[in-house]
C-alpha positions as CSV (number, residue, x, y, z in Angstrom):
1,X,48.5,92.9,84.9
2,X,51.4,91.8,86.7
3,X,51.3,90.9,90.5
4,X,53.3,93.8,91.3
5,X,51.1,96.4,90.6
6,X,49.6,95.9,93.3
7,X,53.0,96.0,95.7
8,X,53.0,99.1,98.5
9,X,56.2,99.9,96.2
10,X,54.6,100.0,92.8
11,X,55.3,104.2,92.2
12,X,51.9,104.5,90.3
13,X,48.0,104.0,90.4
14,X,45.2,104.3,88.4
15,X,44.2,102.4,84.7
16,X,46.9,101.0,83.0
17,X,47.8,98.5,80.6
18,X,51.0,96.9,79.4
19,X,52.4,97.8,75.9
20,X,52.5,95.6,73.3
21,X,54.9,93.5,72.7
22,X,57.0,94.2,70.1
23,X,58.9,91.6,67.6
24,X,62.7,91.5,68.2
25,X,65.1,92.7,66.2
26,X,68.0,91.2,64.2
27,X,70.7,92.7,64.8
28,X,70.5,95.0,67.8
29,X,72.4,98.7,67.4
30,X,75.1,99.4,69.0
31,X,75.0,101.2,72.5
32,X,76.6,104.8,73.4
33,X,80.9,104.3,73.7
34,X,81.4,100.9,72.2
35,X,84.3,102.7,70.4
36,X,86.8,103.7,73.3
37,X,87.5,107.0,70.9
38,X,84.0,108.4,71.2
39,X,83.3,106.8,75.0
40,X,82.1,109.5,77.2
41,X,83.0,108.0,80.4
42,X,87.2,107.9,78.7
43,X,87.1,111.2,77.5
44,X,85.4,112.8,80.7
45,X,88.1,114.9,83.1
46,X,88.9,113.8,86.4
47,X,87.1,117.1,87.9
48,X,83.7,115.7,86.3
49,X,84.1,113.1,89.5
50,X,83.6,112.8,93.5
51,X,86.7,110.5,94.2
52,X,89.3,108.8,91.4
53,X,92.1,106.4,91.2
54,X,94.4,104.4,88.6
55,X,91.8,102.2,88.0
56,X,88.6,102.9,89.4
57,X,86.4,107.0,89.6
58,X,83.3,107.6,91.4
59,X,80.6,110.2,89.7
60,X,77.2,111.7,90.7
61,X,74.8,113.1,88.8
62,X,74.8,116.8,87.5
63,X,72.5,117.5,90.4
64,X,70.6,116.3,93.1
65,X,67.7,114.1,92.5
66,X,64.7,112.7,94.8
67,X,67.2,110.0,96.7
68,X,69.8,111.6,99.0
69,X,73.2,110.4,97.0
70,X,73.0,108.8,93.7
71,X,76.5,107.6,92.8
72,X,78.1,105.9,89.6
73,X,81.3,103.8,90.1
74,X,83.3,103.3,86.7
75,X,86.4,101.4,85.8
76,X,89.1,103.9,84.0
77,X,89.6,101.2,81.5
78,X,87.0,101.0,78.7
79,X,86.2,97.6,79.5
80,X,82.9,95.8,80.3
81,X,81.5,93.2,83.2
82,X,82.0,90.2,81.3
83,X,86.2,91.8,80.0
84,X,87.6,92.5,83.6
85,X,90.5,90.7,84.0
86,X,91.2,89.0,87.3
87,X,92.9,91.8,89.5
88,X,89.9,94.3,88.2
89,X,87.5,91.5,89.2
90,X,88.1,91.1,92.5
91,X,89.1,95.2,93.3
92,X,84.9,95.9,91.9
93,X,84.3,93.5,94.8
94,X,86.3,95.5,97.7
95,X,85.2,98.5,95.5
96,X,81.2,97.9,95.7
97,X,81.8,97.2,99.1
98,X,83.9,100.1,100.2
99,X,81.2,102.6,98.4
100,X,78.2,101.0,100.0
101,X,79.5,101.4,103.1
102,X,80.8,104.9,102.6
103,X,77.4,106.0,101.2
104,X,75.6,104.2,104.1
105,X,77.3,106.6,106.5
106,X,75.4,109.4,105.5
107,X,72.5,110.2,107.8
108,X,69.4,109.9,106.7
109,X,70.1,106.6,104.8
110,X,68.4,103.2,105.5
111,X,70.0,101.2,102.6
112,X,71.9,101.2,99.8
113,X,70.8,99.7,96.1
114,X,74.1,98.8,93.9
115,X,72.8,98.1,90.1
116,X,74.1,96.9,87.0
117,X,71.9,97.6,83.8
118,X,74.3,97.0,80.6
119,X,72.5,98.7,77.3
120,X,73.2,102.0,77.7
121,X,76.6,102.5,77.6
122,X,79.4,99.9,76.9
123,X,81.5,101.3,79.6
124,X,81.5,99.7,82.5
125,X,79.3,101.2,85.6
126,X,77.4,100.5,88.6
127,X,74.7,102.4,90.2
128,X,74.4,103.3,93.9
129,X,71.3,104.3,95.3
130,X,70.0,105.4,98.6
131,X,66.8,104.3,100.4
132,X,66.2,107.2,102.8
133,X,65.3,106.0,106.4
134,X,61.7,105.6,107.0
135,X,60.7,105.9,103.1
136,X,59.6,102.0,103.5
137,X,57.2,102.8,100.1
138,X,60.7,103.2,98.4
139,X,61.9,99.9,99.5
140,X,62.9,97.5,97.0
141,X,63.0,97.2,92.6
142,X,61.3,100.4,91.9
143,X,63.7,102.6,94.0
144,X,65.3,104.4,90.6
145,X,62.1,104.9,89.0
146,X,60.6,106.6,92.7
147,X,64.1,109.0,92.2
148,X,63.0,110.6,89.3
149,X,59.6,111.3,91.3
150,X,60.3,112.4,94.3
151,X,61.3,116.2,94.8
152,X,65.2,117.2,94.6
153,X,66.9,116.9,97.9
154,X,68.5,120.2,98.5
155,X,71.3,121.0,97.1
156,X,73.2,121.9,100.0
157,X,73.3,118.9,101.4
158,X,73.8,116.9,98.7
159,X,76.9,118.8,97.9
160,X,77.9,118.6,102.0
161,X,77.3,115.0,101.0
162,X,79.1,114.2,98.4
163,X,82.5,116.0,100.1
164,X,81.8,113.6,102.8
165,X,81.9,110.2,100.6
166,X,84.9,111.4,98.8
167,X,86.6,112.0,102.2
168,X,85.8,108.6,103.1
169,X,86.9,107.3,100.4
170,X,90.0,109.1,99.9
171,X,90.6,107.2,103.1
172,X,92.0,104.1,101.3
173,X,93.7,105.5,98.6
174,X,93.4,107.7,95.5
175,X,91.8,111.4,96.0
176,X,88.7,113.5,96.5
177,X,88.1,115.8,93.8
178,X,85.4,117.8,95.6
179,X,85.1,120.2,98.5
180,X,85.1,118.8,102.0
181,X,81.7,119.0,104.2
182,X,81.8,122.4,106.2
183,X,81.1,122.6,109.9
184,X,78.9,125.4,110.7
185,X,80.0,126.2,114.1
186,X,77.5,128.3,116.0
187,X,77.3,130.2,119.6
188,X,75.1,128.2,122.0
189,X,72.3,130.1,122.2
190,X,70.8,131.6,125.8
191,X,74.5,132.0,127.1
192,X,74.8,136.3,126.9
193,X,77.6,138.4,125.0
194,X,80.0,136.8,127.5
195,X,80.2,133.7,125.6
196,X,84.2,132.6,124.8
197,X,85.5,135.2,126.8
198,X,88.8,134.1,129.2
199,X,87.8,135.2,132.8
200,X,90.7,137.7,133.6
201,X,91.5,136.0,137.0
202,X,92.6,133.2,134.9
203,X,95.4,135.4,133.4
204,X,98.6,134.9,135.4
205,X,101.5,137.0,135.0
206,X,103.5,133.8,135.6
207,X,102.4,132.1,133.0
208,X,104.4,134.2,130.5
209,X,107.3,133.6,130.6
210,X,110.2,135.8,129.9
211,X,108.1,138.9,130.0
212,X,107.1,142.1,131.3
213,X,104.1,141.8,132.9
214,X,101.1,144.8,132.2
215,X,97.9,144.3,133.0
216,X,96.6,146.6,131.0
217,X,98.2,145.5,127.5
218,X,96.5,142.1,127.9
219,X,93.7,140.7,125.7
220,X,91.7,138.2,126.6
221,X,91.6,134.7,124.4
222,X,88.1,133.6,123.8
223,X,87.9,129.9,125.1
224,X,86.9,127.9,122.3
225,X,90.3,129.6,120.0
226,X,92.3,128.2,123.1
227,X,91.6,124.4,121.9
228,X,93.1,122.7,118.9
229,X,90.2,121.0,117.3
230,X,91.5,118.3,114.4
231,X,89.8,117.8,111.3
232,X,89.9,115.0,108.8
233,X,92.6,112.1,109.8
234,X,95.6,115.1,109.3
235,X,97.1,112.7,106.8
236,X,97.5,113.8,102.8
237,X,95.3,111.4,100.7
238,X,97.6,109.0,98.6
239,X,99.0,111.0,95.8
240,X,99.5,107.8,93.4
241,X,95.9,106.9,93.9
242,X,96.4,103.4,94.3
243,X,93.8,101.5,95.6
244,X,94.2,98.6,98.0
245,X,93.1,95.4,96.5
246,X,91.6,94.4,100.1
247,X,90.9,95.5,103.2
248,X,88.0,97.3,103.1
């Protein structure tokens, strides 16, 4: 048996034995969307992804799995690694980057995995995979095989999550395709019913202006709906989705 059987990391235990080896093949089949007219990954909608741009889209999976994000970066074009031109060359570089980091940012992450296997489909994609923190038996090759072990992280979250990456994204260009993250804003707890309510000595007639002033016809503003809180960046996301070819 291999050495790493016997790694902390190695997902399994117990008797086992390594298959045969079989002979190789001569010619070996084609694999799923060589032809760009039956390619999955052309024909899918832009609302089957997180985040997309002219020429790259980000998808997850159908539903959560044992890692908390799973993420698939695809070029538009049906091209492969090895038939990128130049300028798509070097944007997968700022692209890789920019989605490890955004993925990183999620708590409850420790690392992020970015993979490339070829023989399944002929369009281009990399995989991005999330070590949760502390999980140090998930560390290293075997991280995709321990995802399909490990229980689904809940849903919830994960969706929470994914609104999050395609707001960072969304960022630098192009556009998020699903829901942002909702805030769930709660009462402090211990405080009484008085919570958010204006104390009526802080009511001055002088401060309206212009008016007739009657005690009696005022209602008090709860605090917290006196504040202006800002979400997101209060800028539209770039309608042209055209990525920046640096800066990430």
């Amino acid at each position: 048996m291999p050495d790493f059987t016997t790694w902390p990391t190695f997902p399994f235990e117990g008797d086992i034995r390594v298959r045969k080896l079989e002979p190789p093949v001569t010619e070996e089949p084609a694999r799923e969307g060589e032809d760009a007219e039956t390619c999955i990954a052309c024909r899918a909608p832009d609302q089957d992804y997180v985040w997309v741009a002219d020429r790259w889209r980000v998808r997850a999976l159908e539903r959560p799995s044992g890692l908390p994000m799973v993420l698939i970066l695809e070029s538009r074009s049906h091209l492969d690694l090895g038939d990128l031109p130049n300028l798509l060359a070097a944007e997968l570089g700022v692209m890789t980057v920019r989605l490890e980091r955004a993925i990183r940012s999620l708590d409850g992450v420790a690392r992020v995995h970015v993979n490339r296997w070829g023989d399944g489909s002929a369009h281009l994609h990399l995989w991005f995979l999330a070590r949760p923190y502390g999980r140090l038996q998930l560390r290293g090759t075997f991280l995709s095989l321990w995802d399909e072990i490990m229980p689904p992280v809940d849903e919830a979250v994960w969706r929470s999550n994914l609104g999050v990456i395609g707001a960072w994204l969304a960022e630098f260009g192009g556009r998020s395709m699903v829901d942002p993250p909702r805030i769930d804003w709660q009462t402090p707890s211990g405080l009484g019913d008085g919570v958010g309510v204006a104390d009526q000595s802080r009511l001055e007639p002088s401060t309206v202006e212009g008016a007739d002033w009657d005690a009696t016809n005022v209602v008090p503003i709860p605090e917290p709906a006196a504040e202006t809180i800002a979400f997101g960046n209060g800028s539209e996301a770039n309608s042209s989705g055209q990525d920046e070819a640096a800066g990430a």
